[in-house]
Chimera marker file (.cmm) of the C-alpha trace (Angstrom):
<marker_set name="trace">
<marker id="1" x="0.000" y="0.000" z="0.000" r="1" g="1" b="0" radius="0.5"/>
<marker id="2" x="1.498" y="3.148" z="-0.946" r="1" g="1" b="0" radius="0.5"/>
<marker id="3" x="2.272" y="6.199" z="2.037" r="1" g="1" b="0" radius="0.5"/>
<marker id="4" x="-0.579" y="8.385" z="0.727" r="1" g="1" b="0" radius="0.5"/>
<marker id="5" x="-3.193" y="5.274" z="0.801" r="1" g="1" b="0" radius="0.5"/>
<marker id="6" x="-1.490" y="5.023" z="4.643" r="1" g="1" b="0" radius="0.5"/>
<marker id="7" x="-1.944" y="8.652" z="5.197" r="1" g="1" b="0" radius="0.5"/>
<marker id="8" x="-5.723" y="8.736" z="3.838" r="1" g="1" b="0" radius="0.5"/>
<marker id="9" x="-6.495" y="5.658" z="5.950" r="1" g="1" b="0" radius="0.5"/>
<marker id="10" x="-5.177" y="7.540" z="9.146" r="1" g="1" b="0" radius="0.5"/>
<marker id="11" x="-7.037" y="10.395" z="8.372" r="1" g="1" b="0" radius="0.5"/>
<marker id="12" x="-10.410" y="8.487" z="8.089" r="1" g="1" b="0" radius="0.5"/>
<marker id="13" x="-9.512" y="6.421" z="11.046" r="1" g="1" b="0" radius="0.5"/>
<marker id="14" x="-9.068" y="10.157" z="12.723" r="1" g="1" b="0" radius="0.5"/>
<marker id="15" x="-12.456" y="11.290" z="11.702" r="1" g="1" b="0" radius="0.5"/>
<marker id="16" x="-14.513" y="8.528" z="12.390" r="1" g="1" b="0" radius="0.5"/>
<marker id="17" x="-13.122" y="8.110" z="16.236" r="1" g="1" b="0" radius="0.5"/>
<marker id="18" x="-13.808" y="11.881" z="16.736" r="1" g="1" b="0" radius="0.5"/>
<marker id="19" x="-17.382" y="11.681" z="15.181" r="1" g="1" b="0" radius="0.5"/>
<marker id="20" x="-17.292" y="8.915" z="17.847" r="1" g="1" b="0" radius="0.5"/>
<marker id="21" x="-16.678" y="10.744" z="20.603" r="1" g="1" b="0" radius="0.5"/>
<marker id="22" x="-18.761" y="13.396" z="19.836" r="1" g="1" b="0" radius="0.5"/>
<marker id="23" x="-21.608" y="10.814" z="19.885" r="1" g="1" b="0" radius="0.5"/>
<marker id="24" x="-21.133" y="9.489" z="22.814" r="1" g="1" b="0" radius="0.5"/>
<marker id="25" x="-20.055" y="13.532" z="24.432" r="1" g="1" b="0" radius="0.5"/>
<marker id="26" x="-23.507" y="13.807" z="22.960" r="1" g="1" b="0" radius="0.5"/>
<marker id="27" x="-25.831" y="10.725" z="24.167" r="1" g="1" b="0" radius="0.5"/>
<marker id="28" x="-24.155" y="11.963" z="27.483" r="1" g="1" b="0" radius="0.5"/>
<marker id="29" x="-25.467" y="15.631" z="27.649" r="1" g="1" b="0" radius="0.5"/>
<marker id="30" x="-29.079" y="14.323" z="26.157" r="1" g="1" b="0" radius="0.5"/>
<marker id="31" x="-28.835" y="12.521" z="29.384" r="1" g="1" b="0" radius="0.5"/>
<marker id="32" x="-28.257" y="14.981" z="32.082" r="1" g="1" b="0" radius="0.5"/>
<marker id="33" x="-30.620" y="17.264" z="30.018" r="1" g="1" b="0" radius="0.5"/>
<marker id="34" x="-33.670" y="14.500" z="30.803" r="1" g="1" b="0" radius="0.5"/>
<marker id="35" x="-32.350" y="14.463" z="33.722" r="1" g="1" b="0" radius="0.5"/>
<marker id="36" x="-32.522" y="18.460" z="34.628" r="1" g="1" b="0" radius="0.5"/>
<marker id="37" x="-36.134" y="18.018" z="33.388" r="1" g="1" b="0" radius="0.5"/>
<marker id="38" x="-37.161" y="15.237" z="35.403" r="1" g="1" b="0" radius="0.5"/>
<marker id="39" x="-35.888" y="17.422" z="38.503" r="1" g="1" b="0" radius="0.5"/>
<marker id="40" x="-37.994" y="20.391" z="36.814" r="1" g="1" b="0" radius="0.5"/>
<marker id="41" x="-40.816" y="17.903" z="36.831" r="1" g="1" b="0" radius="0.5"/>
<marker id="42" x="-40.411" y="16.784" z="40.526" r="1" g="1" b="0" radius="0.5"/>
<marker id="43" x="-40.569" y="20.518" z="41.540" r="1" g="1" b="0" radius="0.5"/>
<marker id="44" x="-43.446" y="21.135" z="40.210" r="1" g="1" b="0" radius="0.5"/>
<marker id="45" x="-42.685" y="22.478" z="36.750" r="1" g="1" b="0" radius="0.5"/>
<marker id="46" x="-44.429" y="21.788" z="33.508" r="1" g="1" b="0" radius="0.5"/>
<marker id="47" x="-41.801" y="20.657" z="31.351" r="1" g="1" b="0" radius="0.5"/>
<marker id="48" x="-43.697" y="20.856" z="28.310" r="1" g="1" b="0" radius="0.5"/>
<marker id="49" x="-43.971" y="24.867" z="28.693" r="1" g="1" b="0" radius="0.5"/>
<marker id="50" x="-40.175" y="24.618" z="29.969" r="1" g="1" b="0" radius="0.5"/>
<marker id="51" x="-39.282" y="23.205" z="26.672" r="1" g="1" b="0" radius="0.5"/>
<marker id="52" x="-41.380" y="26.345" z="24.960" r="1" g="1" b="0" radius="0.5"/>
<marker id="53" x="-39.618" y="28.710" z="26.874" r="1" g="1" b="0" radius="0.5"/>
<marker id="54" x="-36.342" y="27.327" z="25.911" r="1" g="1" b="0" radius="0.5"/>
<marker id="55" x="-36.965" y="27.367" z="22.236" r="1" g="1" b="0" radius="0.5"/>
<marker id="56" x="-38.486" y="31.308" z="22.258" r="1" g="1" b="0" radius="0.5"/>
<marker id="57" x="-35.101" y="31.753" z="23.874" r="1" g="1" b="0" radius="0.5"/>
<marker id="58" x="-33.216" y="30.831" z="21.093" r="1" g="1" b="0" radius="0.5"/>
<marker id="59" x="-34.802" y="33.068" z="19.011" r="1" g="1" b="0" radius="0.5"/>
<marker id="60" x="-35.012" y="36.702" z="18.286" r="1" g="1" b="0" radius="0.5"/>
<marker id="61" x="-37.592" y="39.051" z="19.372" r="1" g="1" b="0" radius="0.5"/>
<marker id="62" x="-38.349" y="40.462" z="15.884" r="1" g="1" b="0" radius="0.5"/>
<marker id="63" x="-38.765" y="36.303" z="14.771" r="1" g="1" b="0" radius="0.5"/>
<marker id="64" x="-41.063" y="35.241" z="17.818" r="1" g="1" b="0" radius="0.5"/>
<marker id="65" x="-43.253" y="38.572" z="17.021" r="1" g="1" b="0" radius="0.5"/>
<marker id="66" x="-43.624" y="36.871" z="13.127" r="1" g="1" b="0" radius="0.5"/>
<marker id="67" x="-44.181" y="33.967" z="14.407" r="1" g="1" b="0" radius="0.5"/>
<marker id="68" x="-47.052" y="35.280" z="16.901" r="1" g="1" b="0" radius="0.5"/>
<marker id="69" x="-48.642" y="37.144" z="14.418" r="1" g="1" b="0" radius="0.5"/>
<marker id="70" x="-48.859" y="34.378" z="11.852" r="1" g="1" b="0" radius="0.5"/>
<marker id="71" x="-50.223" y="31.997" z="14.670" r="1" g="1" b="0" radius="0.5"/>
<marker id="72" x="-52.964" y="34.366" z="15.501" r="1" g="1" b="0" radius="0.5"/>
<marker id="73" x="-53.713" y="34.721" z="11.699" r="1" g="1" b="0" radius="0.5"/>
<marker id="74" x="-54.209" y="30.750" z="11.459" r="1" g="1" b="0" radius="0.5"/>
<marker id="75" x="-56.164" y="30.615" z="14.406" r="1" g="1" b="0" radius="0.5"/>
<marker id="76" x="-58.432" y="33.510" z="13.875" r="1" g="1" b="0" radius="0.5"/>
<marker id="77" x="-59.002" y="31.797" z="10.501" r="1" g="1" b="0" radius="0.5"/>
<marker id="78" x="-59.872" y="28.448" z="11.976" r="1" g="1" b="0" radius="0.5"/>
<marker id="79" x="-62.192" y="30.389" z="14.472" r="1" g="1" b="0" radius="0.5"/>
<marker id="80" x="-60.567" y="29.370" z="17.463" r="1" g="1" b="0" radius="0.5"/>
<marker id="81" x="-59.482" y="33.443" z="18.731" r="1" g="1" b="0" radius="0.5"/>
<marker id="82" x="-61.592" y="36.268" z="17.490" r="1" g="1" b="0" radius="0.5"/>
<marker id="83" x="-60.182" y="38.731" z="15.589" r="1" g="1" b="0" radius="0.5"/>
<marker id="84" x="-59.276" y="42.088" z="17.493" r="1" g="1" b="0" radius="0.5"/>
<marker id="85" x="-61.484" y="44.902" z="17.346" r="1" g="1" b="0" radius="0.5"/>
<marker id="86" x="-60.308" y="48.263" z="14.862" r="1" g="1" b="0" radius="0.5"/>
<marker id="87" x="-59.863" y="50.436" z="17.832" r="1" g="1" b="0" radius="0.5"/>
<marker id="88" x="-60.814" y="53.191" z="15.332" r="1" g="1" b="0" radius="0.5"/>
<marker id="89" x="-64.594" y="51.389" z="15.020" r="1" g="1" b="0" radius="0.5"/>
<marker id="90" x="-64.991" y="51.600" z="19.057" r="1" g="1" b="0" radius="0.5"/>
<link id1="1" id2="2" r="1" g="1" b="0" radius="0.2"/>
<link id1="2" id2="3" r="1" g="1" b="0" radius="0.2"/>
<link id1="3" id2="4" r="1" g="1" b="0" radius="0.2"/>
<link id1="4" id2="5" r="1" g="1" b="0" radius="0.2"/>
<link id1="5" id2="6" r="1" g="1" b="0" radius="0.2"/>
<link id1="6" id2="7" r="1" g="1" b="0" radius="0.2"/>
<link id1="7" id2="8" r="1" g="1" b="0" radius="0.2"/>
<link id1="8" id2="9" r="1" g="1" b="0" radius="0.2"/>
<link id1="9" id2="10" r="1" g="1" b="0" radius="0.2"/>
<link id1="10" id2="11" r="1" g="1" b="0" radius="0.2"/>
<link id1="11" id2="12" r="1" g="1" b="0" radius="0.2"/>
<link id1="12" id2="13" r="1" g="1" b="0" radius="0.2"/>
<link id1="13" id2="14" r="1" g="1" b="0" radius="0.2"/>
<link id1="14" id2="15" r="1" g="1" b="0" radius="0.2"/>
<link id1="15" id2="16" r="1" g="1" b="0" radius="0.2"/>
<link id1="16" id2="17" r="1" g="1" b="0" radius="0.2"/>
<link id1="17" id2="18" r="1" g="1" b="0" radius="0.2"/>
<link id1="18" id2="19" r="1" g="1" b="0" radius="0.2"/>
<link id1="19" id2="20" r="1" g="1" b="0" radius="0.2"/>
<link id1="20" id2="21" r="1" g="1" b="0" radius="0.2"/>
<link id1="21" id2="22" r="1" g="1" b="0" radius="0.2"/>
<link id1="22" id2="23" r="1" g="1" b="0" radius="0.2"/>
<link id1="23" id2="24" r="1" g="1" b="0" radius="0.2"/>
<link id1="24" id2="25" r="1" g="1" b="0" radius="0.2"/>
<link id1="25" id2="26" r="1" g="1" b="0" radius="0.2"/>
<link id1="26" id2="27" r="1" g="1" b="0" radius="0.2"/>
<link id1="27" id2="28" r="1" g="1" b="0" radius="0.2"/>
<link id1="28" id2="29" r="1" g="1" b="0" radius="0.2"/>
<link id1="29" id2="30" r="1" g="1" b="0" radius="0.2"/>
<link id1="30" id2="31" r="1" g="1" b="0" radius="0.2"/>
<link id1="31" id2="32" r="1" g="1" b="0" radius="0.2"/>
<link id1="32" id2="33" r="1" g="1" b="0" radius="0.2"/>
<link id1="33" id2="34" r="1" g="1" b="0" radius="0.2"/>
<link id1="34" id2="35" r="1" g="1" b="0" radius="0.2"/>
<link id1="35" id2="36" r="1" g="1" b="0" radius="0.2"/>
<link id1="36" id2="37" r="1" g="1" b="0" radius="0.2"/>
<link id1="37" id2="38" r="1" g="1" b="0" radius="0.2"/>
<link id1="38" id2="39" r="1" g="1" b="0" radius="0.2"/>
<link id1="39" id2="40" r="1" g="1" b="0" radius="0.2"/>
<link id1="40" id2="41" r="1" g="1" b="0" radius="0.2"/>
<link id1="41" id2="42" r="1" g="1" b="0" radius="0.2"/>
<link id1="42" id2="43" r="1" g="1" b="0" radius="0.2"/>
<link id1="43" id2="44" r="1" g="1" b="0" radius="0.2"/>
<link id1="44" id2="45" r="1" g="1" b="0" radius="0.2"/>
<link id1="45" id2="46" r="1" g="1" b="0" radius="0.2"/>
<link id1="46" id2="47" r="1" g="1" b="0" radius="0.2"/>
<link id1="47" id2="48" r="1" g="1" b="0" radius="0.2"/>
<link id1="48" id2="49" r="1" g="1" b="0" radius="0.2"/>
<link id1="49" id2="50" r="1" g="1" b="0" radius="0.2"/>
<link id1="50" id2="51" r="1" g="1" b="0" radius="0.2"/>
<link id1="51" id2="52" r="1" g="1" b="0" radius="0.2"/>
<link id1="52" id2="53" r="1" g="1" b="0" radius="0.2"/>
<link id1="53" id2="54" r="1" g="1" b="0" radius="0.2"/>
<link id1="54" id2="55" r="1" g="1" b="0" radius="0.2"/>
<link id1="55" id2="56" r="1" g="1" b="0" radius="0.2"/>
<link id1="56" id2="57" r="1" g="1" b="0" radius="0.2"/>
<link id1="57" id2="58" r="1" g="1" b="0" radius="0.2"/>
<link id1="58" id2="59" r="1" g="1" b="0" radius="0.2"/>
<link id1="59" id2="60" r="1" g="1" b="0" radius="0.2"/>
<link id1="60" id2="61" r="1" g="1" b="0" radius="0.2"/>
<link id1="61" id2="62" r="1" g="1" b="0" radius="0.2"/>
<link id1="62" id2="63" r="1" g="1" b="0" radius="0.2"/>
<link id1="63" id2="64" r="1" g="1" b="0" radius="0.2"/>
<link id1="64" id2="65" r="1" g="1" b="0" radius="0.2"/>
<link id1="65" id2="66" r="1" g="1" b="0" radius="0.2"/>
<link id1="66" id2="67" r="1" g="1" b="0" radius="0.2"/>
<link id1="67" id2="68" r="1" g="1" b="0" radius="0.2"/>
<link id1="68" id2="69" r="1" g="1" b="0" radius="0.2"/>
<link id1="69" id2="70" r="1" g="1" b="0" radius="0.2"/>
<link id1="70" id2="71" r="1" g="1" b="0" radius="0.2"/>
<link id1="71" id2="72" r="1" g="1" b="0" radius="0.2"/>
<link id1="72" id2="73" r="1" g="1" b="0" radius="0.2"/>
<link id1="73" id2="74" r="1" g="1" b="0" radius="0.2"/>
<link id1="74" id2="75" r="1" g="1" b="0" radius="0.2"/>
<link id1="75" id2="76" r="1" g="1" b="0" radius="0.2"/>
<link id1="76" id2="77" r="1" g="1" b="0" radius="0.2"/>
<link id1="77" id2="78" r="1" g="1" b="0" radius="0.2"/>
<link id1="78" id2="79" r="1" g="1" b="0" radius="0.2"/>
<link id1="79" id2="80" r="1" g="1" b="0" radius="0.2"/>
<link id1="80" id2="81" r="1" g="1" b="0" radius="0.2"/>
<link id1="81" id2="82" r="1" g="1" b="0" radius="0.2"/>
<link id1="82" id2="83" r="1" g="1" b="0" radius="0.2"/>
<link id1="83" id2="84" r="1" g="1" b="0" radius="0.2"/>
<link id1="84" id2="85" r="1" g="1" b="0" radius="0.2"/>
<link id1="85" id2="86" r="1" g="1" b="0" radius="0.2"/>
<link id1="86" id2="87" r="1" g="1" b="0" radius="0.2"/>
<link id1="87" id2="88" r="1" g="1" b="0" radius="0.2"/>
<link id1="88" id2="89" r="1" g="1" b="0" radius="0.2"/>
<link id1="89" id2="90" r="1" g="1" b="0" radius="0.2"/>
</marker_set>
């Protein structure tokens, strides 16, 4: 086998054992992240909303305001909020 076949082969070797580790770094933080939730749970907490909260954290204001508005466009459609009243009509 020639020294760049040897070289190539040690450089796959290298990526797959990293991609490795980073599984199993990553199997272990999915862990103690069910695990902070089950102690949310036991306190009291509602770790469905906690998981909400966590993802409008990761976005922007300017995106969650989008998103709100399209929401209450989809929901006013299906009848399930009323539409807000022109304040100009009042």
């Amino acid at each position: 086998m020639s020294d760049a076949h040897g070289v190539a082969r040690d450089q796959l070797r290298a990526f797959v054992e990293r991609i490795e580790r980073l599984e199993e770094e990553k199997k272990t933080i999915a862990d103690d992240i069910k695990d902070v939730y089950g102690e949310a749970k036991s306190m009291g907490f509602d770790t469905k909303i906690l998981k909400k909260v966590i993802a409008l954290r990761k976005k922007d204001e300017q995106e969650r305001m989008e998103e709100d508005l399209i929401l209450d466009t989809y929901l006013q459609a299906l009848g399930m909020i009323e539409a807000p009243q022109d304040q100009d009509a009042a």
